[in-house]
C-alpha positions as CSV (number, residue, x, y, z in Angstrom):
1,X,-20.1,6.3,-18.9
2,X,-16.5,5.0,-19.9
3,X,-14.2,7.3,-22.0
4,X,-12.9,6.1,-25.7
5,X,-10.9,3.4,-25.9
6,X,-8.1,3.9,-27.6
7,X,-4.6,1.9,-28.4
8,X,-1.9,3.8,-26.2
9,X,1.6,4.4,-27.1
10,X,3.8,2.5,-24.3
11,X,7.7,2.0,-22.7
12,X,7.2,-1.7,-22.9
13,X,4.7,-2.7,-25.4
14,X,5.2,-6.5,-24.6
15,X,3.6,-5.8,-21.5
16,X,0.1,-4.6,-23.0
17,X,-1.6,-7.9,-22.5
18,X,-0.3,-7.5,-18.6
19,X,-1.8,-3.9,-18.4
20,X,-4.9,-4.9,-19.8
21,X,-5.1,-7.7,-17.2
22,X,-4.7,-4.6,-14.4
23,X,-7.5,-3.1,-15.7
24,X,-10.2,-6.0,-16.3
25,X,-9.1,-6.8,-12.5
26,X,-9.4,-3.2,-11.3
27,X,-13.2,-3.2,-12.3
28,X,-13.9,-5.4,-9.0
29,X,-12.6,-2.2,-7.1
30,X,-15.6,-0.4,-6.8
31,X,-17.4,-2.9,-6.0
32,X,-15.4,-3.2,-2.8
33,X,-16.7,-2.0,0.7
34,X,-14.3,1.0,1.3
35,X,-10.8,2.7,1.1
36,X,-8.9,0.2,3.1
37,X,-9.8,-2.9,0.8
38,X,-9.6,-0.8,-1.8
39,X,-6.0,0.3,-1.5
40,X,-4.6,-3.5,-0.1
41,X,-5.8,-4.7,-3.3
42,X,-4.5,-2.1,-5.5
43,X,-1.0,-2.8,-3.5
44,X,-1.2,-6.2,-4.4
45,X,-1.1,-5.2,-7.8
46,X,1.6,-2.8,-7.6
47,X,3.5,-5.1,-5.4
48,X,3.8,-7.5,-8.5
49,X,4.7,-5.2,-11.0
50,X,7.9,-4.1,-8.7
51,X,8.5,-7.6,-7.7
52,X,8.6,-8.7,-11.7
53,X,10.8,-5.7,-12.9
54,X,14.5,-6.3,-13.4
55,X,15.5,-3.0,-11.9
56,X,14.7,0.6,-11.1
57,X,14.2,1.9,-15.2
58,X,12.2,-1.3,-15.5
59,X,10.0,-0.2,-12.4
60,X,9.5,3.2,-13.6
61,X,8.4,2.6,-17.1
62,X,6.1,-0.3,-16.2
63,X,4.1,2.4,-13.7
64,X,3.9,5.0,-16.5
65,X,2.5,2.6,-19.1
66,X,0.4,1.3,-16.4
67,X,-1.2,4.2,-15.4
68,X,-1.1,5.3,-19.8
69,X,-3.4,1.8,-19.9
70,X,-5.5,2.9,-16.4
71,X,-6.2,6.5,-18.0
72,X,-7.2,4.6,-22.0
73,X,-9.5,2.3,-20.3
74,X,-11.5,4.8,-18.6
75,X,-13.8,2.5,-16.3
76,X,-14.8,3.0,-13.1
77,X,-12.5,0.6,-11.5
78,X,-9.8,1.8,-13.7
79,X,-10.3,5.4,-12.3
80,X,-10.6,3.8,-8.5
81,X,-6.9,2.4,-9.3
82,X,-5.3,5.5,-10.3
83,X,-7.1,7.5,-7.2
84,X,-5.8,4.7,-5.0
85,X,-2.3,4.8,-6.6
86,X,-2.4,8.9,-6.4
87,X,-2.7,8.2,-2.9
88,X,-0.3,5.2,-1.7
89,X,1.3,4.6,-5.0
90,X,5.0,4.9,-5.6
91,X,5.9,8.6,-5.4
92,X,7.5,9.2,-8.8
93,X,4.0,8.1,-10.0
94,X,1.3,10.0,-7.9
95,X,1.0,12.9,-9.8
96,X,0.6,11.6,-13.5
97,X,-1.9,9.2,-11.7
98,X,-4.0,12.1,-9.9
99,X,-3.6,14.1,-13.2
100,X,-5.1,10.7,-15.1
101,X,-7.9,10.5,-12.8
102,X,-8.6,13.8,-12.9
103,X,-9.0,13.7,-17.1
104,X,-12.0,11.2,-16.1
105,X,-13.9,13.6,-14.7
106,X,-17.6,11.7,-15.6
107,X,-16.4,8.4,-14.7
108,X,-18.1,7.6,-10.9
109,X,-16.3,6.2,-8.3
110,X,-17.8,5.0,-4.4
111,X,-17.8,7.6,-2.1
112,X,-14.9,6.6,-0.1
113,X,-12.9,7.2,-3.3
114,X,-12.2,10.6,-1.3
115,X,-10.6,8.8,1.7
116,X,-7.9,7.3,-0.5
117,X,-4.6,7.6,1.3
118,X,-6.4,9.8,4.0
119,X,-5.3,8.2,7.9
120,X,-3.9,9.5,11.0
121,X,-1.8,7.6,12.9
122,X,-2.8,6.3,16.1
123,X,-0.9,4.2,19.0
124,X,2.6,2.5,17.9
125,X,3.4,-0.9,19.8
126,X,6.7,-2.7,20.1
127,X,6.2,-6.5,20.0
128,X,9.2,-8.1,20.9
129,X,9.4,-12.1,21.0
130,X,12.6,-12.8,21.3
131,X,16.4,-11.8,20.4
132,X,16.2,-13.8,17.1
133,X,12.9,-12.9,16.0
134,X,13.7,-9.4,15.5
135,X,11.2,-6.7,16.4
136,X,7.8,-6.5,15.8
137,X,6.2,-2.7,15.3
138,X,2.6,-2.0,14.9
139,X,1.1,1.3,13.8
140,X,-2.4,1.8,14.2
141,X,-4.3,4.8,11.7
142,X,-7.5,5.5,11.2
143,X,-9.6,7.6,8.4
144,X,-11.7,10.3,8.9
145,X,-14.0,11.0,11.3
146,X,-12.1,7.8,13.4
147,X,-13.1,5.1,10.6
148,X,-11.9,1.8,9.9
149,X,-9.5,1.1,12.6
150,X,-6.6,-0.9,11.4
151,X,-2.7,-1.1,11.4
152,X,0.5,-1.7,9.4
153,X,2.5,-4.7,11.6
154,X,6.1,-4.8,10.3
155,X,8.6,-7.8,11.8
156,X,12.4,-6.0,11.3
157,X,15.3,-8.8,11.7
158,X,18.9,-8.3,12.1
159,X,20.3,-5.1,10.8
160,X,16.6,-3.9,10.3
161,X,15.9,-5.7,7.4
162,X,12.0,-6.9,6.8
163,X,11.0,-10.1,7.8
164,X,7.2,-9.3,7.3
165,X,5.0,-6.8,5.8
166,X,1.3,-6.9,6.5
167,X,-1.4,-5.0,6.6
168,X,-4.0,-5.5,9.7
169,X,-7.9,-4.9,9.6
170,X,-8.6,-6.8,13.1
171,X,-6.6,-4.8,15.4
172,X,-8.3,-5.5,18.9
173,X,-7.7,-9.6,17.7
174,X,-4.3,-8.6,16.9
175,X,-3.4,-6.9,20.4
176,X,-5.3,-9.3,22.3
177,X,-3.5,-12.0,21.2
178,X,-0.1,-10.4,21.8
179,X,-1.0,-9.1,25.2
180,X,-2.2,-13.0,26.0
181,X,1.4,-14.0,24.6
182,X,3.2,-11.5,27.0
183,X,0.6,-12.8,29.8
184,X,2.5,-16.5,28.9
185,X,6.0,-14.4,29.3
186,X,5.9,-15.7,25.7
187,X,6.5,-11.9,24.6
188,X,6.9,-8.1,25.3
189,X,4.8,-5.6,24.2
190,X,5.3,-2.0,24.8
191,X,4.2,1.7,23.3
192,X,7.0,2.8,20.9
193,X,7.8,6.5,19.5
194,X,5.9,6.7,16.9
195,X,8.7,9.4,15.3
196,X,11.4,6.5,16.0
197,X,9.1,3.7,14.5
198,X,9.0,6.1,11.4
199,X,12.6,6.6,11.4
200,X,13.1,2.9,10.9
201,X,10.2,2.0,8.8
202,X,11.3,4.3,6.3
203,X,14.6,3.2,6.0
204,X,13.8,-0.8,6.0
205,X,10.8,0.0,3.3
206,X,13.7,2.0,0.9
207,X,12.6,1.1,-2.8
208,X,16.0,0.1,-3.8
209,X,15.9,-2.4,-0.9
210,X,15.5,-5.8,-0.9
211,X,12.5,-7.7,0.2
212,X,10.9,-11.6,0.8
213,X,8.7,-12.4,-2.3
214,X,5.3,-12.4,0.2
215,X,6.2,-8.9,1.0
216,X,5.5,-6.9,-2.0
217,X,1.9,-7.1,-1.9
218,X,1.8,-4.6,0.7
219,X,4.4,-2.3,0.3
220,X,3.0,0.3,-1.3
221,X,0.6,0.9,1.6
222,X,3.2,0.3,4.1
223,X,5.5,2.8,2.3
224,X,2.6,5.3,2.2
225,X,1.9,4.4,5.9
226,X,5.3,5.0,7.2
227,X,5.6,8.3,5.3
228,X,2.2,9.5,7.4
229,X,4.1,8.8,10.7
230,X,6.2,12.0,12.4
231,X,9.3,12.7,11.6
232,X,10.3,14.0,15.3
């Protein structure tokens, strides 16, 4: 059962009808077949809030009304969102989304609501194509137990700036084709240092950074992705 409804107080009122929008999508969420889909289509949504907002405050007080709006709708879907953004949200917002989430206590969620955020990383591959094409880097992960193989490919250009964010579910079709492509001396591939490949993925992915538009729809797993990978 859904909690009250209720008319929340918000940072940017003239955004209710957009909040509300969030939350009529978000009850397709549970409906979905697993963590994975789950949180690429919750970072679509948060992609397009940070892609809309004029700056950093705007960012910030969009997220907090949004998760405000999550937390009054109390649905199903709307509790999937806020798990999924407690786990590979922006990190100024996890904990009032966990804490929202949590106040929902009888509201069900799928089963693989627990393995939000949950991954290990897995082999890093350097795909390089050519000196103007910029680097290519690959990061398989995993959930538990070994599930749901699949990878965050990021294309860096000059100066390390991203070219491409995208998430992968097909990994074997992914490396097969770039091992045929280095079989045509059309590219290299190679394993990278995972702690390296962190290094640079974290830097690139920066918040205050700058981004092409088709990118934000999966920065907030690739942010969350990048974080997961070592340090050293």
């Amino acid at each position: 059962m859904s909690a009250a409804r209720s008319t929340p107080s918000l940072f940017l009122p003239g955004l209710r009808d957009v909040y509300a929008a969030y939350a009529r999508e978000a009850e397709r969420l549970p409906a979905l077949p697993g963590a994975l889909q789950a949180e690429v289509a919750v970072s679509e949504r948060l992609g397009a809030l940070e892609a809309a907002a004029p700056h950093k405050a705007g960012r910030r007080a969009a997220l907090g009304d949004l998760i405000t709006s999550l937390r009054a709708a109390g649905t199903p879907g709307a509790r999937v969102f806020l798990l999924a953004l407690a786990a590979i949200g922006p990190v100024e917002g996890r904990s009032a989304a966990a804490k929202a989430a949590a106040s929902l206590p009888g509201v069900a969620v799928p089963d693989w609501a627990a393995d939000l955020g949950r991954v290990t990383p897995g082999t890093v591959w350097l795909i390089q194509e050519g000196p103007l094409d910029g680097d290519r880097l690959v990061c398989e992960f995993r959930y538990p137990d070994g599930a749901d193989l699949h990878a965050l490919a990021v294309r860096l250009g000059y100066g390390d700036k991203p070219a491409e964010v995208v998430v992968v579910g097909d990994v074997p079709a992914l490396m097969n084709a770039a091992r045929q492509a280095m079989q045509a001396e059309l590219c290299v591939v190679q394993p990278y240092p995972a702690a390296e490949v962190g290094r640079r993925l974290r830097a690139a992915l920066d918040p205050d950074g700058t981004f092409p538009d088709e990118a934000y729809g999966a920065l907030a797993v690739a942010r969350q992705r990048a974080a997961a990978l070592p340090e050293r």
